[in-house]
C-alpha positions in Angstrom: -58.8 -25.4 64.4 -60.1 -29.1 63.8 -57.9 -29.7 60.5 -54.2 -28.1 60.3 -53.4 -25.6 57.3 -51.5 -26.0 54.5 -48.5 -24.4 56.3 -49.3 -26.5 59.3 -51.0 -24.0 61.7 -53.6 -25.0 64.1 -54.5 -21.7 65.9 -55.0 -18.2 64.6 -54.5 -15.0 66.3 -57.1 -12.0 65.9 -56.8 -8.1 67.1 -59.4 -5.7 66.4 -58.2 -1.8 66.7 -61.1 -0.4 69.2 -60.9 2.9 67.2 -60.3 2.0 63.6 -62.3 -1.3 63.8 -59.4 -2.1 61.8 -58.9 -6.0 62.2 -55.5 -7.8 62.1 -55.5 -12.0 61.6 -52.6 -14.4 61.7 -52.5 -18.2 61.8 -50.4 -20.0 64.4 -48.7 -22.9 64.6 -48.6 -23.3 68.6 -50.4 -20.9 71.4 -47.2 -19.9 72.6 -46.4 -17.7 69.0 -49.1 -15.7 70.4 -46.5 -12.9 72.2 -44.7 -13.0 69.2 -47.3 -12.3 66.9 -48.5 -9.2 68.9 -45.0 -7.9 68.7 -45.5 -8.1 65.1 -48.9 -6.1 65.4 -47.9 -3.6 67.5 -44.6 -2.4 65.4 -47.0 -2.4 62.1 -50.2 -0.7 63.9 -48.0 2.1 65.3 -46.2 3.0 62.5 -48.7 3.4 60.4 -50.9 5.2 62.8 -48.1 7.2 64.6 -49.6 6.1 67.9 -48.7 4.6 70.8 -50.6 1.7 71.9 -51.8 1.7 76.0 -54.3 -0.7 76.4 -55.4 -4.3 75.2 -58.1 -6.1 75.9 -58.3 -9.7 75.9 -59.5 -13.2 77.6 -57.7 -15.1 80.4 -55.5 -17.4 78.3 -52.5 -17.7 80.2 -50.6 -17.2 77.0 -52.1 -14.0 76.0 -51.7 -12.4 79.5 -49.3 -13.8 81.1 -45.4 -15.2 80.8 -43.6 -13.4 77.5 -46.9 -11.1 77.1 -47.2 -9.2 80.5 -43.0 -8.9 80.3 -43.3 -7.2 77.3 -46.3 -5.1 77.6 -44.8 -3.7 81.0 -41.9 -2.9 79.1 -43.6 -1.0 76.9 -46.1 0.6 79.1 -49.1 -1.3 78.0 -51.8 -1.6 80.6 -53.4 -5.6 79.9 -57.3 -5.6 80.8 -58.8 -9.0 81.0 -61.8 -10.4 80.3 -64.5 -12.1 83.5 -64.1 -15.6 83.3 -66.6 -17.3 80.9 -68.3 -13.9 79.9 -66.9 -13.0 76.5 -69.3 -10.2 76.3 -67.1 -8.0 77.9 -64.5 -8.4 75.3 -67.6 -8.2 72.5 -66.2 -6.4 69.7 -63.4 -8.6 69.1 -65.8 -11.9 70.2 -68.0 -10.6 67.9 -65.1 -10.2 64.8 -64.1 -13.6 65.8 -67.3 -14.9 65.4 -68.3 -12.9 61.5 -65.0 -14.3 60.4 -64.8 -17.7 60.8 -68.3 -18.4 60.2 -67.7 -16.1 56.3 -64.5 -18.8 56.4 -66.7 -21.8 56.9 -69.0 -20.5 54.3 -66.5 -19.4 51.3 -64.8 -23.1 52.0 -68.0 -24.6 51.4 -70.0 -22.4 48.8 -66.7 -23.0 46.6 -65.5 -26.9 47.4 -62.1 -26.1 48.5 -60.6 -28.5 50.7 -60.6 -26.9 55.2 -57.2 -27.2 55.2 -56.9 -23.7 53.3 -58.7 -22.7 56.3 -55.5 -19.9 57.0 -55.7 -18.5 53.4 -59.3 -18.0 53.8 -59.2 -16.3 57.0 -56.3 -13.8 55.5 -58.9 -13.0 52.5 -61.8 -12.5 54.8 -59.3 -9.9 56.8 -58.3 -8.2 53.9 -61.6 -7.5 52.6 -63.4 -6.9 55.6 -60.5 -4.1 56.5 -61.7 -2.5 52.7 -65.9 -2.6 53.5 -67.8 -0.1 55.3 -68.7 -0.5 58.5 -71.9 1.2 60.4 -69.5 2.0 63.8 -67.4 4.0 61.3 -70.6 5.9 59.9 -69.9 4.5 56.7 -66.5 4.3 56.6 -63.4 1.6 56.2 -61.3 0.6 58.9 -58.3 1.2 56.0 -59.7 4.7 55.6 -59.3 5.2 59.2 -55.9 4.0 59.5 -54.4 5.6 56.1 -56.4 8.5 55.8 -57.2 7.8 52.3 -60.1 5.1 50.7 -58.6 1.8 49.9 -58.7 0.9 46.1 -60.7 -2.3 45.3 -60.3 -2.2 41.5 -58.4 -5.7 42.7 -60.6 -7.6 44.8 -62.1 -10.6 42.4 -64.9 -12.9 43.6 -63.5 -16.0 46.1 -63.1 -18.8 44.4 -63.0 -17.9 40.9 -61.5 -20.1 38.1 -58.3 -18.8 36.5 -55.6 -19.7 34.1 -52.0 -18.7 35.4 -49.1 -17.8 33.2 -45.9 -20.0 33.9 -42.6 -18.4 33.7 -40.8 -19.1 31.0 -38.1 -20.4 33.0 -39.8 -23.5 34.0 -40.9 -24.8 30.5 -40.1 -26.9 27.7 -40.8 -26.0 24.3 -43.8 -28.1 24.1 -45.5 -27.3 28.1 -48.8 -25.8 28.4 -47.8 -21.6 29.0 -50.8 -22.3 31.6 -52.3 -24.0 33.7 -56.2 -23.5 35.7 -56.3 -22.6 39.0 -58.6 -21.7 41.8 -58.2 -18.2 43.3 -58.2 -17.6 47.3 -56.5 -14.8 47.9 -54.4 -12.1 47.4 -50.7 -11.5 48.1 -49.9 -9.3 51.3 -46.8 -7.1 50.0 -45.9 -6.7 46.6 -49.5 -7.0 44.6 -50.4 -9.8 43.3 -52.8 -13.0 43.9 -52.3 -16.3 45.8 -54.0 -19.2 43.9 -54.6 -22.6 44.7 -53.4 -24.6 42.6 -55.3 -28.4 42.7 -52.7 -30.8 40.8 -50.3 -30.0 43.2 -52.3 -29.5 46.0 -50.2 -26.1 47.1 -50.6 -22.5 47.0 -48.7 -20.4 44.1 -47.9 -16.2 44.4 -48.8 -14.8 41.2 -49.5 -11.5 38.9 -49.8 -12.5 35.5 -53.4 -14.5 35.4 -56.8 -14.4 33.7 -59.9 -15.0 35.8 -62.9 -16.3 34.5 -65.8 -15.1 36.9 -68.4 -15.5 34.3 -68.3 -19.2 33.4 -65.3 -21.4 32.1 -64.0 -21.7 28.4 -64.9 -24.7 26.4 -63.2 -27.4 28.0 -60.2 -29.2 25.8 -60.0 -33.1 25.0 -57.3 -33.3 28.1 -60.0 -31.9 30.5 -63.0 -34.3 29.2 -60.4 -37.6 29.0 -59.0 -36.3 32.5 -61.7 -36.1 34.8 -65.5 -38.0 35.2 -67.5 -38.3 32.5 -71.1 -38.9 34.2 -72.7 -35.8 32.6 -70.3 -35.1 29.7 -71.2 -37.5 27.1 -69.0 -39.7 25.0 -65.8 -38.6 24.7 -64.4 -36.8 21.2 -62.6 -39.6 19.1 -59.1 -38.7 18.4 -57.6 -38.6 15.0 -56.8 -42.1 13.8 -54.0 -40.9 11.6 -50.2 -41.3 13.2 -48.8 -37.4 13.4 -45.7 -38.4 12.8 -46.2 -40.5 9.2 -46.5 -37.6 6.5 -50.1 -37.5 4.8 -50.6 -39.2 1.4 -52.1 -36.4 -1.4 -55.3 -37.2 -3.1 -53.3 -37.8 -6.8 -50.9 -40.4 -4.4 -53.8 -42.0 -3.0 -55.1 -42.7 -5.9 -52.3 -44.3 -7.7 -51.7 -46.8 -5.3 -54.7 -48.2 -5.4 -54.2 -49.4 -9.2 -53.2 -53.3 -9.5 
């Protein structure tokens, strides 16, 4: 990738099971993770299927069929097939899963606003959801169905890019902090439940559960908000009170004594 993630990855690494069109994405920081990260497939992808994996498909990058990756795959018994030089079309599913994901990445990043470098979150969203939408090769199916055995629930997924106010812990606030604070949702957290949210004043990504999204339209923004950000199409700003909170308010009978000479 042109820009590095937030996490400093430059590369990402994409496997698509033949059968279960099931589709498996992670970012890398170097080429040479690559091994590594298939290592990582293979233990998930068998144990959740109870198969044994004997072929894989890929291109001629030295790094995905050669060194550390044909040790290990003769090791394991895994035949490597490769790819024609310059003809990707033999590899076309997963060319073709390539291609569907980053362009829905480049889209999302752009439709929303969000800064490229969360380039890795996106592509982990896209993954999750295309692994949870049916697909025509499956005749109607999910690739989750085909790997579990059972349809995925989506009562979770929420629309990319949605506003959202997150709950702070307790732990991290003073008696007089805001309890939240408005974030941007990107994605959702791989183990455990829960969503990943980008979080603009800090510029970083936060894990969380306890958070309201706001898909159809923003609450009415607060004096903070209007004095914090431009105000080209937002009118004057609200005058504040002129009245120090801290001096105790005068009563009406009070008042009016002290105005006699």
């Amino acid at each position: 990738m042109p820009v590095a993630s937030v996490g400093g990855h430059r590369y990402v690494y994409v496997v698509v099971n033949d059968y279960s069109r099931a589709v498996y994405s992670r970012p890398l920081r170097i080429k040479s993770e690559a091994p590594e990260a298939f290592k990582l497939y293979k233990a998930s992808a068998e144990k959740s299927s109870g198969k044994k994996i004997r072929e894989v498909m890929t291109d001629n990058a030295r790094k995905l069929c050669m060194g550390e990756m044909l040790r290990f795959c003769k090791e394991e018994g895994i035949k490597i097939n490769t790819t024609v030089p310059y003809h990707p079309a033999s590899n076309g599913v997963a060319e073709r899963m390539i291609g569907v994901l980053t362009s829905a990445v480049c889209a999302m990043l752009h439709d929303v606003g969000l800064p490229k470098n969360l380039w890795a979150e996106v592509y982990n969203t896209v993954t999750h959801v295309c692994n949870r939408t049916l697909t025509a090769a499956l005749d109607g199916r999910t690739p989750y169905e085909m790997v579990y055995r059972t349809k995925p629930d989506v009562a979770d997924l929420q629309a990319f890019g949605a506003p959202c106010a997150i709950v702070e812990p307790k732990e991290k606030l003073n008696k007089l902090d805001d309890q939240a604070k408005m974030c941007v949702f990107i994605g959702y957290k791989y183990r455990g439940g829960g969503y990943r949210v980008w979080d603009p004043r800090v510029l970083g990504v936060v894990e969380t559960r306890d958070m309201m999204f706001f898909e159809e339209g923003l609450p009415s923004p607060t004096y903070h908000d209007l004095a914090t950000r431009p105000t080209d199409n937002l009118g004057p700003l609200p005058q504040q009170p002129d009245f120090a909170p801290d001096k105790p308010l005068s009563t009406p009978a009070q008042s009016s004594e002290g105005a006699r000479p």
